[in-house]
C-alpha positions as CSV (number, residue, x, y, z in Angstrom):
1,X,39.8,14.1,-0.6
2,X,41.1,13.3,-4.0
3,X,39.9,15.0,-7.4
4,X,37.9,12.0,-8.2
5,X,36.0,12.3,-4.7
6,X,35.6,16.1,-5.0
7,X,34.3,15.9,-8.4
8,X,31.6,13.3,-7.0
9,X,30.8,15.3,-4.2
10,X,30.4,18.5,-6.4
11,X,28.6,16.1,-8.7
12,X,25.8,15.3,-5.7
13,X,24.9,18.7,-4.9
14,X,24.4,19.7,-8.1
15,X,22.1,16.6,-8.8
16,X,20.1,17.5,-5.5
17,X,19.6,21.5,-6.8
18,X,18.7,19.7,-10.4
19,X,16.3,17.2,-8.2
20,X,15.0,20.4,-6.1
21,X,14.3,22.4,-9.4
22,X,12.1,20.3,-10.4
23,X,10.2,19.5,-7.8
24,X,6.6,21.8,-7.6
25,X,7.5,25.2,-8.8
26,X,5.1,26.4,-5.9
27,X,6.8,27.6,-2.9
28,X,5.6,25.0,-0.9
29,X,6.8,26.3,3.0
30,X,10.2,24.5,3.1
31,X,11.2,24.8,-0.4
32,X,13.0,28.1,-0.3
33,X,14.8,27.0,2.6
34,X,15.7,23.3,1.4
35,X,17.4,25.1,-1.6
36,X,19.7,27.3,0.5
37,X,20.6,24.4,2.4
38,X,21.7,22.6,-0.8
39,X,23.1,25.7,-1.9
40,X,25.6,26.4,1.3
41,X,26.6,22.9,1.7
42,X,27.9,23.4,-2.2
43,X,29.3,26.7,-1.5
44,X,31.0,25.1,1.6
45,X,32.5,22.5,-0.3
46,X,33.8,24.7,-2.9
47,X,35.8,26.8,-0.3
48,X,37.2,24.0,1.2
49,X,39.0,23.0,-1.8
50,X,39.7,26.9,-2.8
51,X,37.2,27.0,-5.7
52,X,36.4,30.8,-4.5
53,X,34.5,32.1,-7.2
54,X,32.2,29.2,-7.8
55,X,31.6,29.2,-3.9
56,X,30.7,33.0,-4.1
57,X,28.2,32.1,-7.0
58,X,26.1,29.8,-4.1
59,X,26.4,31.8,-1.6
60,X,24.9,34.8,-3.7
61,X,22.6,32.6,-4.8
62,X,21.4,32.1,-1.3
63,X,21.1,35.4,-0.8
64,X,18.8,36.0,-3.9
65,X,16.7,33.2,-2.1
66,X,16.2,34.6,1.0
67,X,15.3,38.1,-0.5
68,X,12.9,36.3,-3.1
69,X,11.2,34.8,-0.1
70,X,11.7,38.4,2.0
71,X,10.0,39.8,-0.7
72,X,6.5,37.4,-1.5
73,X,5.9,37.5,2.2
74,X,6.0,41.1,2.3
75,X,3.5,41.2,-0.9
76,X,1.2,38.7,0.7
77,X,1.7,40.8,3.8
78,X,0.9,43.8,1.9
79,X,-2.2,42.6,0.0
80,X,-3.7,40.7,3.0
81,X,-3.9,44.4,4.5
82,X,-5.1,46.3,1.2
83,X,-8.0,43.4,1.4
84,X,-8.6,43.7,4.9
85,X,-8.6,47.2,4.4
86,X,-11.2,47.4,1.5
87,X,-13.2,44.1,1.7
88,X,-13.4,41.3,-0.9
89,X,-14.4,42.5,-4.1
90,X,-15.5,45.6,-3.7
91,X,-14.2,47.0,-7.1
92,X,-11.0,49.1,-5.8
């Protein structure tokens, strides 16, 4: 692939993670995962044409993702209990 054609492919990804930033900024169920898609496939292209430290940028940022996600399903998790466990609007 040629600079011009890597330039356009890195040029694509980053217009889909543009497009998926603006789309509804609630996590709908497949947004999180959508975005680390987008994210690896750019992080994959980056290593194959040795751009290391921008490809270690996605794939952190696909990490932060996934532990942003980890994390609001263990607070839902979390609260669902504490309500279960003290009833709906009881004051605690």
């Amino acid at each position: 692939m040629g600079k011009d054609g890597e330039d356009g492919a890195y040029g694509l990804h980053h217009q889909a993670l543009l497009q998926h930033q603006l789309l509804s900024p609630i996590p709908e169920p497949g947004y999180d995962w959508q975005e680390m898609d987008i994210r690896s496939r750019l992080g994959r292209a980056y290593v194959a044409t040795g751009r290391i430290g921008e490809a270690r940028g996605q794939f952190q940022a696909v990490v932060a993702v996934h532990r942003a996600r980890a994390d609001r399903a263990a607070t839902a998790t979390a609260t669902a209990g504490i309500t279960r466990a003290t009833g709906p609007g009881d004051g605690r």
